[in-house]
C-alpha positions in Angstrom: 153.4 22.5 -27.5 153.1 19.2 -29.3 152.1 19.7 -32.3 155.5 21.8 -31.1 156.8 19.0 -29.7 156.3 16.2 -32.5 157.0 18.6 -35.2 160.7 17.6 -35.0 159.6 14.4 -37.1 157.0 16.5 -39.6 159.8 19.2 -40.1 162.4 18.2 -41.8 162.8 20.0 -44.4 163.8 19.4 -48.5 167.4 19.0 -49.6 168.1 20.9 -52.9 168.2 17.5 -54.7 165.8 15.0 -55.3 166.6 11.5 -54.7 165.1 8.1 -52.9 165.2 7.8 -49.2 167.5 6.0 -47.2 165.1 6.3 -44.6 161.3 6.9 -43.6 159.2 8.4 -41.2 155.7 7.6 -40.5 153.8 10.3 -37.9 150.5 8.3 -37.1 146.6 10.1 -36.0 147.8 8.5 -33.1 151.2 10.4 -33.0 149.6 13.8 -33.6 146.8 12.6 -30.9 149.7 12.7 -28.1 150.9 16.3 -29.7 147.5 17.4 -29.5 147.8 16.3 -25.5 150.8 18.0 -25.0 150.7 20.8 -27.1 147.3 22.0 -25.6 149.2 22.5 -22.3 151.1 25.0 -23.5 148.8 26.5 -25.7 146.6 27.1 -22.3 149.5 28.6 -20.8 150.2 30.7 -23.3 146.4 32.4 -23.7 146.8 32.7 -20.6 149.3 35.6 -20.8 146.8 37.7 -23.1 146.3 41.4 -22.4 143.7 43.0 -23.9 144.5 46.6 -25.4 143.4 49.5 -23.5 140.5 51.1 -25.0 137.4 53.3 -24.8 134.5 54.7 -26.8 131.6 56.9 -26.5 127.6 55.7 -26.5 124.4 57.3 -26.1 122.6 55.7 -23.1 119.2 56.5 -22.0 118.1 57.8 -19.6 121.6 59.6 -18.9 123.1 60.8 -22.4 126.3 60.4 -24.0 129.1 58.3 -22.2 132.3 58.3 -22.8 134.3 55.1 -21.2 137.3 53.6 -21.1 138.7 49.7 -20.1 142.0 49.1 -19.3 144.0 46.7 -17.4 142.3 44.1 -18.5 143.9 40.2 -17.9 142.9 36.9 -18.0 141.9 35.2 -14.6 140.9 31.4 -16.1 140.6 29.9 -19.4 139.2 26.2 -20.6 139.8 24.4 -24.0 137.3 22.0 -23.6 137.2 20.7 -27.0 140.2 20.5 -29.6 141.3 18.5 -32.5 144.2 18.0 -34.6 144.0 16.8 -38.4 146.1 16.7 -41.5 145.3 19.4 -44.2 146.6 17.1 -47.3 149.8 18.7 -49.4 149.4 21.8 -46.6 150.4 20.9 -43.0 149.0 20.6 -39.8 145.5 22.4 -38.6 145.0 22.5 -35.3 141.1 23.6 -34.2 139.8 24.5 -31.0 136.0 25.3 -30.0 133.4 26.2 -27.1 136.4 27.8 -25.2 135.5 29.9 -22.4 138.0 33.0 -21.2 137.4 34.7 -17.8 138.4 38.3 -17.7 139.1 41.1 -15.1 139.8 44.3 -15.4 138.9 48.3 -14.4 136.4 50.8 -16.3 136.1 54.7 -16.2 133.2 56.5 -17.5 132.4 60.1 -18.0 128.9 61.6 -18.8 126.6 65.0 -18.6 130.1 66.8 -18.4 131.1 66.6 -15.1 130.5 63.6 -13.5 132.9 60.5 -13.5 133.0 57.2 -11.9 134.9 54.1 -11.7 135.5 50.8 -10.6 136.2 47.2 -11.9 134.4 44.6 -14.5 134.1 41.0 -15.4 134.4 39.7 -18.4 133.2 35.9 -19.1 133.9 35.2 -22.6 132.0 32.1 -24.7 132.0 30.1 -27.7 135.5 31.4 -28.4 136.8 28.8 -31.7 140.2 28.7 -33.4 141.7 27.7 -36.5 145.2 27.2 -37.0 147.1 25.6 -40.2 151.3 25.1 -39.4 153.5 25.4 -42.4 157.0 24.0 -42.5 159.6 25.2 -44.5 163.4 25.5 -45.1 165.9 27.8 -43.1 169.3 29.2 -44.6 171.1 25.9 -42.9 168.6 23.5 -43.9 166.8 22.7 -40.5 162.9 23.2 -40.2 161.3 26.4 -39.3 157.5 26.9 -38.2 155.4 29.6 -39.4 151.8 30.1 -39.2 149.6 29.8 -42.5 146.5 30.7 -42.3 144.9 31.1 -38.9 141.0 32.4 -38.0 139.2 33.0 -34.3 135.9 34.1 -33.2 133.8 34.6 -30.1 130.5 33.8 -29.8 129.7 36.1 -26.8 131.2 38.5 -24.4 129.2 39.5 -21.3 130.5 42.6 -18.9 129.8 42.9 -15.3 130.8 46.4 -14.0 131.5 46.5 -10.1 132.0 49.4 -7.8 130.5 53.1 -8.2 127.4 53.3 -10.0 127.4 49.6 -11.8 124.1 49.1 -11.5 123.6 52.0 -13.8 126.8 51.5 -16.2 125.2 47.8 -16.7 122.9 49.4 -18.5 125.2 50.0 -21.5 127.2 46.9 -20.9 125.7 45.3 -24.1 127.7 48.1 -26.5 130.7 47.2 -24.8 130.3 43.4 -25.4 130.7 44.0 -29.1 134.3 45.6 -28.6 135.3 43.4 -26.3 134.7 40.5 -28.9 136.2 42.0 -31.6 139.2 43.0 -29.5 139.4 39.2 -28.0 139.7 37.9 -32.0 142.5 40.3 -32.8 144.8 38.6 -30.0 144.3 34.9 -30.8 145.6 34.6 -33.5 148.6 36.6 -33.0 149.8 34.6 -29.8 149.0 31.1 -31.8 151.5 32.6 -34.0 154.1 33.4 -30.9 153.4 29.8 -30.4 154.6 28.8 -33.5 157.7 30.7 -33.8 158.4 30.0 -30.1 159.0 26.4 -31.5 161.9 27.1 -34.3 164.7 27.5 -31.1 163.6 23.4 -30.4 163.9 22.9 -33.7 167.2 24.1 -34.2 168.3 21.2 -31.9 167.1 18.3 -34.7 169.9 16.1 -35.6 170.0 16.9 -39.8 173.4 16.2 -38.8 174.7 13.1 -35.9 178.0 12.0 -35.1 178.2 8.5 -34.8 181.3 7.6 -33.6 185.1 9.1 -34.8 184.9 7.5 -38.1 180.9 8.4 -39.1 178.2 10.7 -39.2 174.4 10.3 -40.4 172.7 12.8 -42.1 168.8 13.4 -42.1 167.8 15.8 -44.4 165.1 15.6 -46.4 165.2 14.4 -50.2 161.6 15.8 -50.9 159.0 17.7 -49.4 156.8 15.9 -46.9 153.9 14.2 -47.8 150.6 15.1 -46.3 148.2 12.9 -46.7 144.7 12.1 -44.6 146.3 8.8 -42.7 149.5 10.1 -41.7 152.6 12.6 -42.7 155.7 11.0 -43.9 158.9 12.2 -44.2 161.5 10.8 -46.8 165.0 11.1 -45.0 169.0 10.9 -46.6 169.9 8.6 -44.0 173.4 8.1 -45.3 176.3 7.6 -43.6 179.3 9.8 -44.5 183.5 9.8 -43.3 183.5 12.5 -41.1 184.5 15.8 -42.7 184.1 14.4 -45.9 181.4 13.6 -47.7 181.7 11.6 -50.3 178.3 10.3 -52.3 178.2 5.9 -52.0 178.4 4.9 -55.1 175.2 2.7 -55.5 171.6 4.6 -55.4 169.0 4.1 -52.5 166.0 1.9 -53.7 162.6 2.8 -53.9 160.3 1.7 -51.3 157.1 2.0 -49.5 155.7 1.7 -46.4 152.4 -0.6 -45.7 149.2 1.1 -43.8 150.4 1.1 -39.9 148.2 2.8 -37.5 149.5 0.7 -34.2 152.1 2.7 -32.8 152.6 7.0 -32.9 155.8 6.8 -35.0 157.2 4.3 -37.7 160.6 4.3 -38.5 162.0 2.5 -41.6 165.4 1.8 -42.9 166.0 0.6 -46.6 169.5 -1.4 -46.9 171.0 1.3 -48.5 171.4 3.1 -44.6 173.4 -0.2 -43.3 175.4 -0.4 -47.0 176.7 3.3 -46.6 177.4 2.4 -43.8 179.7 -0.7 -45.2 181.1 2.3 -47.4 182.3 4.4 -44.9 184.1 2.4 -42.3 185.7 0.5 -45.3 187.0 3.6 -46.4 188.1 4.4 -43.1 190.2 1.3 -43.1 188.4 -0.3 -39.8 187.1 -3.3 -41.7 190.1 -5.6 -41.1 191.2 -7.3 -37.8 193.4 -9.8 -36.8 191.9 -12.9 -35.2 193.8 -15.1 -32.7 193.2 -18.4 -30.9 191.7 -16.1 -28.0 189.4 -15.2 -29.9 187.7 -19.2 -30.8 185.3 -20.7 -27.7 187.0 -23.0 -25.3 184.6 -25.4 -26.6 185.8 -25.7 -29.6 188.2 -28.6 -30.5 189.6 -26.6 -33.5 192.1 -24.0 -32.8 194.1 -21.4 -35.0 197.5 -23.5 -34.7 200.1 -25.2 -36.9 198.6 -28.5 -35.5 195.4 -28.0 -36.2 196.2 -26.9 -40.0 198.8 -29.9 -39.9 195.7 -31.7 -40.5 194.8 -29.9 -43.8 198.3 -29.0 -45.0 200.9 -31.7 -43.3 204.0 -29.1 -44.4 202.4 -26.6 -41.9 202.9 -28.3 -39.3 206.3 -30.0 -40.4 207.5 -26.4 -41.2 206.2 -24.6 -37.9 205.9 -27.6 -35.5 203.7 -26.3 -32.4 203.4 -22.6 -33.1 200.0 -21.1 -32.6 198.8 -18.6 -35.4 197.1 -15.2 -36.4 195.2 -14.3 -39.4 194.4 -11.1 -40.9 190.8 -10.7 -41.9 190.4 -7.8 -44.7 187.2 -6.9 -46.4 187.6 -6.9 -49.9 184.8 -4.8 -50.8 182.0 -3.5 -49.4 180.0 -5.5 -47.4 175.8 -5.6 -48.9 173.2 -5.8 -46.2 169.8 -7.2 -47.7 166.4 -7.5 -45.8 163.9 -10.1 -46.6 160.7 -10.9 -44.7 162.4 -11.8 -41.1 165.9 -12.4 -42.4 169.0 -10.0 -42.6 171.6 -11.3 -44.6 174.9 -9.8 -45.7 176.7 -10.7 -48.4 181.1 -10.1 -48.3 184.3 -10.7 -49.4 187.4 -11.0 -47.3 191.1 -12.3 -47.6 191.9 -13.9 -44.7 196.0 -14.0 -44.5 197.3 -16.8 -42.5 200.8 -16.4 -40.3 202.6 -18.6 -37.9 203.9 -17.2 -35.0 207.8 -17.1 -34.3 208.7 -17.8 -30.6 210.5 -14.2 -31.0 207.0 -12.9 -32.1 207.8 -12.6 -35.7 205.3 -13.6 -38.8 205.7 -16.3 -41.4 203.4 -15.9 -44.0 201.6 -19.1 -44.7 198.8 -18.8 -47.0 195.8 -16.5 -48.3 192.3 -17.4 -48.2 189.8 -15.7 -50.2 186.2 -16.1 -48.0 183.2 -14.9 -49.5 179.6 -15.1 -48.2 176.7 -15.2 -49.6 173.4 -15.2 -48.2 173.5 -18.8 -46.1 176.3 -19.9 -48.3 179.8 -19.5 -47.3 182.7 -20.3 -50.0 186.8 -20.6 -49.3 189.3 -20.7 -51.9 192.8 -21.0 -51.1 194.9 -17.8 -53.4 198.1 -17.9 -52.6 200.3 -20.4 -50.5 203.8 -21.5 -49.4 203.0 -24.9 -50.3 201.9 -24.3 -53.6 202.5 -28.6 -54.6 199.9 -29.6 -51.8 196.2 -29.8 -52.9 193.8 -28.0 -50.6 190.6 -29.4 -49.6 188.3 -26.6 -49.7 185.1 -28.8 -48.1 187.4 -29.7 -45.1 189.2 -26.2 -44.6 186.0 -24.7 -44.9 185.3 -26.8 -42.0 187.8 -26.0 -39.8 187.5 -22.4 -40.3 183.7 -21.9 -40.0 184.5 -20.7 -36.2 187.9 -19.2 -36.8 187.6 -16.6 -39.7 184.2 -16.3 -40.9 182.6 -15.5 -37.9 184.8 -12.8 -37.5 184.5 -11.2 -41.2 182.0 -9.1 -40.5 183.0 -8.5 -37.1 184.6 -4.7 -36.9 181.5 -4.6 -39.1 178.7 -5.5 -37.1 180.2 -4.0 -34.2 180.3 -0.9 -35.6 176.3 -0.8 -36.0 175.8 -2.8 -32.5 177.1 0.5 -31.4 173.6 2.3 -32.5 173.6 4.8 -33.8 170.9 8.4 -33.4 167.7 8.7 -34.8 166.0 11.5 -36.1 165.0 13.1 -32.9 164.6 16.4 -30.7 165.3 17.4 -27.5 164.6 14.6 -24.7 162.5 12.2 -26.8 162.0 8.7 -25.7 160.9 5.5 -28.0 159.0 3.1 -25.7 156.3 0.2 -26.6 158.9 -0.2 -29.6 159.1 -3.4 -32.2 161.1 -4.3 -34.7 159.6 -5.9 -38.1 162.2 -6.8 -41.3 160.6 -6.2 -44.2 161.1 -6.7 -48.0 163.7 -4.0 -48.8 164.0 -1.9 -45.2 163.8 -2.6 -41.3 161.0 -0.9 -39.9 160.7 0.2 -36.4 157.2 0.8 -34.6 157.1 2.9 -31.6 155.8 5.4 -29.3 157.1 8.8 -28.0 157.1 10.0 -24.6 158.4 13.5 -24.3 160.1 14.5 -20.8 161.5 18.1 -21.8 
């Protein structure tokens, strides 16, 4: 059920540290609404399978004397849950409630009396007013995943009327109203425990949430929880790692995640929000993994554009390029210098990085001659080039003008292993076959928050 099913985003569960989030979760009324719609479905099924215990008594009817009886076999034929809800119990979990459910059952009697004489045949059962209570806890197993158990749970039943058929009903019906009382009592002892199955039938799901997702061959992203969830009337939300790490090794980013918060949503089932310090481990890891750095060639620049990464072009900048290397196209070799620093503002991502961007003529026999190195570095909507090092050391550089004529050659490709790295995607907390549709996409002060609703289709 639902509340089985959407538990994959209530459930994670707290890592032994404590530490802020790199991501959020936000499970809506609304979300737990479409549990509730879900989760009911099974549920139904699942009362459905109830078998009553066998049992029998004794009672003195009049006119006839002592009976002695016994009910066995006896099943459920139809069952209604007309009226359910689902609310947040705050610092507790989940409760789910049900009321004025109505069970039909069938089954066969036996009854004994004045020594000697016995009978038999079958009985209905219709069943009213039956109400449940059921509060979910979450908590921890040995490997860090999130395991369901039931804490507290309550039923009643309001009424239990038996119709006995076959043999000498008319005269059993008599005492039908002492048998009521058992029958209720035995109906309350078998709620509970198949909510419970319920519940535990929902840990083998939850073993399939990603604490743990491989990215791609360099990364992985890890979802555990750095605190308990937090239950409050509006909503449940979960405070998430969601840091990247090298695979096999995982080694802590050396900066902290910030504090933030999420405003009042209600819109959507599910929110979703990433701080920058996500995207910036991110920076970490494929720096480490050396796959920040390209080379960029003239294939790479637009037809359109009348600039292109040759000796003439930089003849114009630096006259003893193209004197030197007369009409030899070129290569550079773009390498981050640090880490590159994602920040989100109200509507704008910007990312501030460093590069060196090594600049080589190409030999007709496909050799490299070093020419020069640019340091690039970007900040925000401001882009800056100094020249480091070059072969022509005596020849002043115009930075204004070679900034210029490099805008499309080597800063647009800076961040490029970078950006196309996270292009990619990469998994969100999630379980089983769970869709995102109606989704949008907001960027905040501090974190990127994503609005959407679920659709489960397994």
């Amino acid at each position: 059920m639902f509340l089985l099913k959407c538990l994959p985003l209530v459930a994670l569960i707290a890592a032994a540290f404590s530490a802020n989030p790199g991501v959020k979760i936000r499970l809506t009324q609304k979300g737990l609404e479409y549990g509730k719609q879900l989760g009911m479905a099974s549920l139904l099924e699942k009362l459905k399978t109830a078998q009553i215990p066998d049992f029998s008594g004794k009672e003195r009817v009049s006119p006839i004397g002592k009976v002695q009886y016994s009910l066995t076999n006896i099943h459920v034929v139809n069952l209604g849950l007309p009226q359910s809800s689902i609310n947040l119990v705050p610092g507790s979990g989940v409760q789910l409630s049900i009321s004025n459910a109505f069970i039909s059952l069938r089954g066969n009697w036996r009854v004994k009396y004045l020594r000697f004489i016995k009978d038999s045949g079958s009985l209905d059962v219709n069943v009213n007013g039956l109400s449940i209570s059921q509060t979910i806890a979450i908590k921890s197993d040995a490997t860090g995943k999130p395991e369901a158990s039931s804490a507290a749970c309550s039923a009643s039943v309001s009424s239990a009327k038996v119709k006995f058929h076959g043999g000498a009903s008319w005269l059993y019906n008599l005492f039908s109203k002492f048998i009521d009382k058992a029958l209720r009592k035995a109906l309350e002892k078998q709620m509970c425990p198949l909510v419970a199955k319920s519940i535990a039938d929902l840990n083998p799901r939850l073993k399939t949430l990603n604490v743990l997702a491989k990215v791609d061959k360099y990364a992985e992203i890890e979802y555990s929880m750095v605190s308990s969830p937090q239950i409050s009337q509006p909503a449940i939300d979960l405070n998430l790692k969601g840091e990247f790490y090298n695979i096999g090794r995982h080694q802590e980013a050396p900066f902290p995640a910030p504090a933030f918060s999420l405003p009042a949503q209600s819109s959507n089932m599910i929110y979703i929000a990433l701080s920058s310090f996500t995207p910036n481990s991110a920076g970490f890891v494929y720096n480490n993994a050396g796959v920040l750095s390209m080379y960029v060639t003239d294939d790479m620049i637009p037809r359109s554009s009348p600039i292109r990464l040759s000796t003439s072009t930089f003849g114009f900048f630096i006259p003893q390029i193209a004197q030197r290397f007369p009409g030899l196209m070129m290569k550079m070799l773009v390498k981050a210098d640090k880490n590159p620093v994602v920040k989100f503002q109200p509507n704008v991502m910007t990312v501030d990085a460093t590069a060196t961007a090594t600049a080589y003529a190409i030999q007709p026999n496909g050799t490299l001659s070093p020419l020069f190195v640019l340091n690039v570095v970007s900040q925000r909507a401001r882009k800056e080039k100094k020249l480091a090092m070059s072969e022509f050391p005596q020849y002043y550089l115009s930075a204004k003008n070679l900034s210029r004529a490099l805008d499309l050659m080597v800063f647009r490709h800076i961040l490029f292993c970078f950006t196309v790295q996270l292009s990619k995607g990469y998994p969100l907390p999630a379980l089983g076959k769970m869709k995102l549709v109606n989704t949008q996409l907001q960027i905040m002060q501090d974190y990127l928050m994503i609005g959407t609703d679920v659709q489960f289709t397994g």
